[in-house]
MDTraj code that builds the backbone (N, CA, C; nanometers):
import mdtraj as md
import numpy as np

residues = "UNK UNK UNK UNK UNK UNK UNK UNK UNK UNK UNK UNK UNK UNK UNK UNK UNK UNK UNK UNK UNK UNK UNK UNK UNK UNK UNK UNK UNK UNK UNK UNK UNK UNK UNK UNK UNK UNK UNK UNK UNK UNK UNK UNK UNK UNK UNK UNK UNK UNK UNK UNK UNK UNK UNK UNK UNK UNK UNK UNK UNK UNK UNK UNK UNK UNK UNK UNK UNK UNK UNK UNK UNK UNK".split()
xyz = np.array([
    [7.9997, 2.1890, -0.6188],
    [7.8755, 2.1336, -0.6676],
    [7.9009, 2.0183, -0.7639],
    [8.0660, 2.0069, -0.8054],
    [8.0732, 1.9313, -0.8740],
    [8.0581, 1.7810, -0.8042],
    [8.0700, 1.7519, -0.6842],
    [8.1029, 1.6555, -0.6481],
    [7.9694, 1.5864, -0.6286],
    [7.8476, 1.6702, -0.6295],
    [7.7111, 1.6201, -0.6515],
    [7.6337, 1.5833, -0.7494],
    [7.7159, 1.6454, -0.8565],
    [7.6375, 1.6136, -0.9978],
    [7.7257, 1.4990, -1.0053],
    [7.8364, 1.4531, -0.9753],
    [7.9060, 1.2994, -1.0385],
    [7.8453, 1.2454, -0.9814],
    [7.8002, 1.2242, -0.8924],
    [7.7380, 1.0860, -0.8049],
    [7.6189, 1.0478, -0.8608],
    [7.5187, 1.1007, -0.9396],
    [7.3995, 1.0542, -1.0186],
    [7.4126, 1.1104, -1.1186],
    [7.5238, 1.1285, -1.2214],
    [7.4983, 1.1650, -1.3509],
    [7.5021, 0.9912, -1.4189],
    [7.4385, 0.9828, -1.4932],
    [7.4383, 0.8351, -1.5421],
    [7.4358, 0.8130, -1.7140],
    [7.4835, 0.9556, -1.7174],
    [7.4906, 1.0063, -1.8459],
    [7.6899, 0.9210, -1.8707],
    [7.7108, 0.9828, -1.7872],
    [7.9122, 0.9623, -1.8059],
    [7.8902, 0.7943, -1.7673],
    [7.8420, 0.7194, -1.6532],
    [7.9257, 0.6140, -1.6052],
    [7.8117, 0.5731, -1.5547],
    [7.7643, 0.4375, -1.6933],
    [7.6641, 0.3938, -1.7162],
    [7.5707, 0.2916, -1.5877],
    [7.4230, 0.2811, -1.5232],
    [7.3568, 0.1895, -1.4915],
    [7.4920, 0.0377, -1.4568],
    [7.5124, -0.0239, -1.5635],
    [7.5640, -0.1483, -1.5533],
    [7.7093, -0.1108, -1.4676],
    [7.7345, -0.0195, -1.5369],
    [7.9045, 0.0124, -1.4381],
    [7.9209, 0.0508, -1.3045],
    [7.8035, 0.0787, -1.2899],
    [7.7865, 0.1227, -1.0796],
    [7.7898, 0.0263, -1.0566],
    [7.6967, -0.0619, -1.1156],
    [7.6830, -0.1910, -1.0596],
    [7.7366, -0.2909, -1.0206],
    [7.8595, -0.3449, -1.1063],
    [7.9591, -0.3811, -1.1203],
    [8.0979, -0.3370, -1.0042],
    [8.0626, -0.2319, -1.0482],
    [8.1761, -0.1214, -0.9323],
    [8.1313, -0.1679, -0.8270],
    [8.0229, -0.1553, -0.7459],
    [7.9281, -0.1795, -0.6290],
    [7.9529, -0.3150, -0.5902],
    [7.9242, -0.4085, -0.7067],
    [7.9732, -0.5575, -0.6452],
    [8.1303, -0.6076, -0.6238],
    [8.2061, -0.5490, -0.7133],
    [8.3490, -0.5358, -0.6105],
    [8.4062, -0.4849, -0.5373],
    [8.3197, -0.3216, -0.5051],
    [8.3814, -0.2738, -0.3919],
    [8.3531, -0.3792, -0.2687],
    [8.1975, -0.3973, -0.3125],
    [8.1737, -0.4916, -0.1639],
    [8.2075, -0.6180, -0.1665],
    [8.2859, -0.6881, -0.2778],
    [8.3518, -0.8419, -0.2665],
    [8.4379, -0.7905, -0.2166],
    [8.5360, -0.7231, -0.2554],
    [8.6662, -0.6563, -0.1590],
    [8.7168, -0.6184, -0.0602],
    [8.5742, -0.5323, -0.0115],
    [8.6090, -0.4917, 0.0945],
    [8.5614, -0.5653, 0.2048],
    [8.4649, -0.6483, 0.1529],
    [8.3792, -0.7761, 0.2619],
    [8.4962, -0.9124, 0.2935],
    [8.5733, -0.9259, 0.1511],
    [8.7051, -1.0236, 0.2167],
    [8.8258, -0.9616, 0.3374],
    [8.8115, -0.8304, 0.2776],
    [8.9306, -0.7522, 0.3317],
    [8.9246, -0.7597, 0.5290],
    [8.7699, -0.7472, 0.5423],
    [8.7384, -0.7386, 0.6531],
    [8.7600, -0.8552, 0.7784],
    [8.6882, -0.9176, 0.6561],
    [8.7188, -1.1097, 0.6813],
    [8.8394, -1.1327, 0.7338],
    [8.9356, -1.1207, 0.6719],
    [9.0621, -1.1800, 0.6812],
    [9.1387, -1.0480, 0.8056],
    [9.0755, -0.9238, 0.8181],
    [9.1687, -0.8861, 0.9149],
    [9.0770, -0.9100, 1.0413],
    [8.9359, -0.9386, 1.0737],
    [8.8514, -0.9709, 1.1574],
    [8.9933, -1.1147, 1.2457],
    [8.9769, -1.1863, 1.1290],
    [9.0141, -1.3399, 1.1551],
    [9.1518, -1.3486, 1.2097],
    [9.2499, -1.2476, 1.1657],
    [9.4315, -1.2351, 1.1893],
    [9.4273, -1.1788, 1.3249],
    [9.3483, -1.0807, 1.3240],
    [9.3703, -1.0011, 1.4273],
    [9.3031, -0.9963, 1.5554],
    [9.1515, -1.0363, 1.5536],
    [9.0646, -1.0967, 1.5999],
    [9.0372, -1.2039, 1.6837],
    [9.1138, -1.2965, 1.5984],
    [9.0911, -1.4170, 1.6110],
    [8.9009, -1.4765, 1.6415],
    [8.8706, -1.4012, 1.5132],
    [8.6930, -1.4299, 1.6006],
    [8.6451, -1.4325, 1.3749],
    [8.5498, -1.4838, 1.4008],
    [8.4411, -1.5207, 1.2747],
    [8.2792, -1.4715, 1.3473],
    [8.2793, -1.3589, 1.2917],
    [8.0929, -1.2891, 1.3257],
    [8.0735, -1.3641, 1.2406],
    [7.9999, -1.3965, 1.1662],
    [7.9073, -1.4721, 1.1374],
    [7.8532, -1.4266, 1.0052],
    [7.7719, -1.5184, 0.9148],
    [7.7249, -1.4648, 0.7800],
    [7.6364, -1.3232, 0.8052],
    [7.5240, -1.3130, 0.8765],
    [7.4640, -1.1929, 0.9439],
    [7.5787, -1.0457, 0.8774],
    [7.6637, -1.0534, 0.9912],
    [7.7346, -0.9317, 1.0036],
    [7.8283, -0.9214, 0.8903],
    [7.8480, -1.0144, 0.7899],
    [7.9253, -1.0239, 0.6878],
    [7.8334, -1.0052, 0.5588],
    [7.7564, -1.0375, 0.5529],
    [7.6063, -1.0123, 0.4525],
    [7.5729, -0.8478, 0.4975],
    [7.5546, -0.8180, 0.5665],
    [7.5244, -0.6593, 0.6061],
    [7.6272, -0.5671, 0.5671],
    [7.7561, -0.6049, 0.6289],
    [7.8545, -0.5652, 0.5378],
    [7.8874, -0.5110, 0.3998],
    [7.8328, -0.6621, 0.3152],
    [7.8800, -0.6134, 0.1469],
    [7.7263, -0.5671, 0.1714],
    [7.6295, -0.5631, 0.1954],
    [7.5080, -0.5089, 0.1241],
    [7.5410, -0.3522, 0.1129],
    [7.5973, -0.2884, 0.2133],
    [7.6444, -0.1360, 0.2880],
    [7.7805, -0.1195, 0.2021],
    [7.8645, -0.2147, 0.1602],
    [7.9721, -0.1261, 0.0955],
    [7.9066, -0.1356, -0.0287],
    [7.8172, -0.2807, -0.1308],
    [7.7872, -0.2761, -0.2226],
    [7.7175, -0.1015, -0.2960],
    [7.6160, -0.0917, -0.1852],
    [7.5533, 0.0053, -0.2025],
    [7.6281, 0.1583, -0.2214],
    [7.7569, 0.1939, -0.1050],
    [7.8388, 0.3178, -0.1289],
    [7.9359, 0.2867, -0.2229],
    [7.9601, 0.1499, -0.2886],
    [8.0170, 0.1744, -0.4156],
    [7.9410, 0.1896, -0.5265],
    [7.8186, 0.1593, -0.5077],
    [7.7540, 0.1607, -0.6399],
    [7.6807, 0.3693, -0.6427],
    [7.6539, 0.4171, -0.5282],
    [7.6806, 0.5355, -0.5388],
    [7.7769, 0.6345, -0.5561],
    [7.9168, 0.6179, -0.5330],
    [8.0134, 0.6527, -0.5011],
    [8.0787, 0.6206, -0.6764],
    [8.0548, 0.5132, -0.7433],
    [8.1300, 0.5027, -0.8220],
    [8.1593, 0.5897, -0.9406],
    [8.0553, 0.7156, -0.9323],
    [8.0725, 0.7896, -1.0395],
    [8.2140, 0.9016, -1.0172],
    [8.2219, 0.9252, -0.9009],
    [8.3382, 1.0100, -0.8405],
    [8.4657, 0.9003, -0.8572],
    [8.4666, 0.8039, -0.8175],
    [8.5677, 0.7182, -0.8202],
    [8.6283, 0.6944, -0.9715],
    [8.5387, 0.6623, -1.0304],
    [8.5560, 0.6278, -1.2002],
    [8.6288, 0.7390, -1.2161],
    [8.5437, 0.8457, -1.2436],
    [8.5858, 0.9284, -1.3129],
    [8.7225, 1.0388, -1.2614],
    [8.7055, 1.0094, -1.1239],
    [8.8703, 1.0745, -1.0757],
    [8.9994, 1.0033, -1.0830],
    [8.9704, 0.8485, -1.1401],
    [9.0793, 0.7532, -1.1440],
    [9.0985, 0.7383, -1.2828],
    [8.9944, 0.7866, -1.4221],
    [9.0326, 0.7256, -1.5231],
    [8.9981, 0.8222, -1.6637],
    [8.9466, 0.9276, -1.6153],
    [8.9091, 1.0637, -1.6899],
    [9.0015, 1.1614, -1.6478],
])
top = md.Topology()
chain = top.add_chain()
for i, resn in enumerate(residues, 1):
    res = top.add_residue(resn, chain, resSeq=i)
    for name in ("N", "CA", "C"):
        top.add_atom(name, md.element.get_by_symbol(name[0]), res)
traj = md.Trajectory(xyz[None], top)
C-alpha cells in the first residue's frame, strides 16, 4: 500500500518538484527516443508523434516522481 500513498503524497515531494521531475523525464526521454528513432531507424516522425511523446512521459514522470525521488534519495 505503500507504493500508493507515494505517488500523491505531496506532503514529502513538493507540487514544484513533480513538476520539474516531469519536465525532464520527458526532455530525456523525448531526446533519447529521437536519437535512437534517427540511428536506428533512419526515419524522423514528426513533431506530432514527438510532442505526444513528452506530453505522456511528462505526465508519468510527474506522477511517478514521488516513488522515484524518494527511492533514489531518502
Amino acid at each position: 500500500m505503500s507504493f500508493f500513498k507515494n505517488l500523491f503524497d505531496f506532503k514529502k515531494i513538493s507540487f514544484k518538484t513533480r513538476i520539474i521531475t516531469g519536465l525532464v523525464m520527458g526532455v530525456l526521454n523525448t531526446i533519447f527516443v529521437y536519437v535512437i528513432d534517427l540511428v536506428f531507424d533512419l526515419s524522423d516522425l514528426g513533431i506530432d508523434y514527438y510532442g505526444f511523446f513528452f506530453l505522456w512521459m511528462t505526465i508519468f514522470g510527474f506522477i511517478f516522481s514521488g516513488i522515484m525521488i524518494k527511492k533514489n534519495f531518502n
